[in-house]
Phi, psi and omega in degrees: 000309166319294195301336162347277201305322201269319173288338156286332173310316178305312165340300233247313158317315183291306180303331178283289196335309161305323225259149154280177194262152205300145150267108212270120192222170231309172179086011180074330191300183174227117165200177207241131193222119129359061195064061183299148175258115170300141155092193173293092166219164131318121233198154162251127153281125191255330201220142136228150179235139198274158006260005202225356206231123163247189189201136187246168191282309171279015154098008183279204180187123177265147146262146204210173171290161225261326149309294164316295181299319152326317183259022183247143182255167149296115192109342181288163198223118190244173173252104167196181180310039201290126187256000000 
């Protein structure tokens, strides 16, 4: 009966190993997101958090001048630096 028990656990232990980790995106939610693209991309703002942090639809996040942020909308398609 133990031998059951012990091969879905490895199983299941093997697959969370693989997944990335949970991402907390705009809005407060938590979900998992796949190979977000890093670095210098073109991106739709879905968030913003004052005084410097925008947020793209994969949980990625820019920081911009203070200026820059103030003239950027929610919904606007930026070019920057995404982490």
């Amino acid at each position: 009966m133990r031998r059951l028990t012990v091969f879905p656990t490895l199983l299941i232990l093997a697959a969370t190993a693989c997944a990335h980790p949970p991402r907390v995106l705009p809005g407060g939610g938590v979900g998992y997101q796949s190979n977000p693209e890093l670095g210098w991309h073109t991106k739709a703002i879905v968030s913003k958090r004052e005084p410097e942090t925008l947020f793209a639809n994969d949980g990625t996040i820019c920081r911009v001048s203070p200026d820059r942020f103030r003239d950027t909308a929610v919904g606007a398609v930026v070019r920057c630096n995404w982490q």
